[in-house]
N, C-alpha and C positions, 0 to 999 in steps of 0.2 A: 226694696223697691225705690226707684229712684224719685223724684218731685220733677214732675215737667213746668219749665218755669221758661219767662221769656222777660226779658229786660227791653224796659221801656224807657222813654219819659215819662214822668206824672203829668196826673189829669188834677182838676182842681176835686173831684169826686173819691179820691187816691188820701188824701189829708185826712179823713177820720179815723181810715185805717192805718196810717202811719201814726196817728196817734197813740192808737191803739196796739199797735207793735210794739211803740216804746216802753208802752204804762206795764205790758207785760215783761219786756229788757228792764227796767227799774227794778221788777219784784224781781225778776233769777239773779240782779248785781246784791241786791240787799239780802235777799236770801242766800245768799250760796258764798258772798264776798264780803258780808258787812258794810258793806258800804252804801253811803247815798251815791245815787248815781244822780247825773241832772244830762237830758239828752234833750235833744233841739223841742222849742213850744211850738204850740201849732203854729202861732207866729211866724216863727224862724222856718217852719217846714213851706210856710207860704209865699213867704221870702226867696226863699232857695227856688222853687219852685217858678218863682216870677222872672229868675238870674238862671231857668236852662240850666239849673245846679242841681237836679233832684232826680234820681230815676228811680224807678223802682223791680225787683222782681217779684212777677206774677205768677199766680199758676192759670197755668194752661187749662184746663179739664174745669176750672171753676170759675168761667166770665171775667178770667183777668184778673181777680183777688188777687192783692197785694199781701206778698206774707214778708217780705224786706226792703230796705232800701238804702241808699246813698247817699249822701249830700255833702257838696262840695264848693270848695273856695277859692276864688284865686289872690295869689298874694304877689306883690310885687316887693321881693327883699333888697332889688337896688335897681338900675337904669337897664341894669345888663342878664339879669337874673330871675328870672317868675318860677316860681311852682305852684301846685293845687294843692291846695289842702285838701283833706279828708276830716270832715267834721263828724260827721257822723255814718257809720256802718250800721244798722239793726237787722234784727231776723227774728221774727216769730222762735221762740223756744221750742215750740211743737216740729217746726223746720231745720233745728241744729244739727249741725255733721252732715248734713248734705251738699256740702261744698257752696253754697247759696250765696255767701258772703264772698268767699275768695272770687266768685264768680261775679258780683258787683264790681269787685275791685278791679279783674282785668280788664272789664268794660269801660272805666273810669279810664285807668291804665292805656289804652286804644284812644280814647277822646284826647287824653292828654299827647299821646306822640302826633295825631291827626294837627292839633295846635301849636304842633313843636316846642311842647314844655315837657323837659324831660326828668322833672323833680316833683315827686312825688311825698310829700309831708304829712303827720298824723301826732297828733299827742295821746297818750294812753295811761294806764296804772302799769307800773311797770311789775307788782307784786300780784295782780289778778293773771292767773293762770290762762285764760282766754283771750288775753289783751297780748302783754308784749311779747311772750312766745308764740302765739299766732303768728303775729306780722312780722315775726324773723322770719320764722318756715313761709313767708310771702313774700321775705328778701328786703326787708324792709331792715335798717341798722339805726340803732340808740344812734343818735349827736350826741359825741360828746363836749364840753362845756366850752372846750377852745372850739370845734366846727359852729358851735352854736353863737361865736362872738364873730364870725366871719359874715361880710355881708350878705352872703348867697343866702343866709337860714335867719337873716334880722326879722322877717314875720312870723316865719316857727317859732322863734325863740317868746319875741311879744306875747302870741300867743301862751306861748306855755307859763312864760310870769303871768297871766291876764288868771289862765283857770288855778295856778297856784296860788296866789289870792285869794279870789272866791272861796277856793276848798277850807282858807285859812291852815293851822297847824294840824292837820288830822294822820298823828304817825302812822305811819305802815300805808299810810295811800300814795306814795309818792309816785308824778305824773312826768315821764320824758318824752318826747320828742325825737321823733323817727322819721328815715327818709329812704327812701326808694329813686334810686337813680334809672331811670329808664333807659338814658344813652350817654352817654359823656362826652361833655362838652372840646371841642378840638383846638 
C-alpha cells in the first residue's frame, strides 16, 4: 500500500515532528551504519524554515503529520554561479521505500528550475549504502577533487571541508560531494 503524502511548506507546528524524525534517522545511522550522525538542531530546522528553505511530506489521511522533510540552501560559488544545497533529506524509518525522499527531492528540483538555478548540490557518506548510491540512481554524480577546485562548486566544496572537520579523522566515514545538474548552462 502506497503512503498518501502531500508536500508542503512547513508550519512553525511541523518543528517538533521534524525533530522527531531525525532523533529516529540518528538511531537507524548509528544502528545499521555505526556511525554518529549530526542532522540539522531544531535551531537550524527554524532557521530553514524562516529562509522558505523547509518543506515537508505529510500524510494525507492523518491531519497533515509530517513523516519527512527537506531542507535547503542557497550558495553562491561565484558572481555567475548559484546552486542549492540539500542539507538535509529525512524520512521517518517506518516510511522508508516509499519513494518519499526521492519525492522531496523532485519538489526541490521544480523550485530550483522555477528560480533558474540549475545546480543541484548535496554532501553525504560515500560508504553508507543509503547515502551515495541513492543519489546516483537520483542522477546526482561525486565532484571530483579537480571539479570541486572550479569556481562553480567553491561552496560545495567549503561545505564539505567545514563537515570534514567536525567529523575530525573517523575512517571509513568519508563524506563527498555531489551534484545534480538540472540543465546546462549555454
Amino acid at each position: 500500500m502506497t503512503t498518501q503524502i502531500t508536500i508542503r511548506p512547513s508550519t512553525a507546528t511541523d518543528i517538533p515532528h521534524l525533530v522527531a524524525i531525525e532523533a529516529h534517522c540518528t538511531e537507524k545511522f548509528q544502528r545499521e551504519a555505526g556511525i554518529t550522525a549530526f542532522g540539522p538542531s531544531e535551531t537550524s530546522l527554524r532557521g530553514y524554515r524562516a529562509m522558505d528553505s523547509l518543506w515537508v511530506a505529510a500524510l494525507v489521511e492523518s491531519q497533515d503529520k509530517p513523516i519527512g522533510y527537506v531542507a535547503v540552501d542557497s550558495f553562491i560559488n561565484d558572481e555567475e554561479h548559484w546552486s542549492i544545497f540539500i542539507a538535509q533529506v529525512s524520512v521517518h524509518p517506518r516510511y522508508a521505500g516509499q519513494a518519499i525522499g526521492r519525492k522531496l527531492v523532485e519538489h526541490v528540483e521544480e523550485w530550483c528550475k522555477g528560480l533558474e538555478i540549475y545546480n543541484l548540490d548535496l554532501t553525504t557518506f560515500e560508504h553508507v549504502p543509503w547515502n551515495c548510491k541513492y543519489w546516483s540512481k537520483l542522477g546526482f554524480q561525486v565532484l571530483s577533487n579537480e571539479e570541486l577546485m572550479n569556481g562553480d562548486a567553491s561552496d560545495v566544496k567549503a561545505q564539505l571541508q567545514k563537515e570534514q572537520a567536525r567529523r575530525g579523522d573517523e575512517s571509513g566515514q568519508e563524506r563527498v560531494a555531489m551534484r545534480k545538474v538540472l540543465k546546462t548552462t549555454e
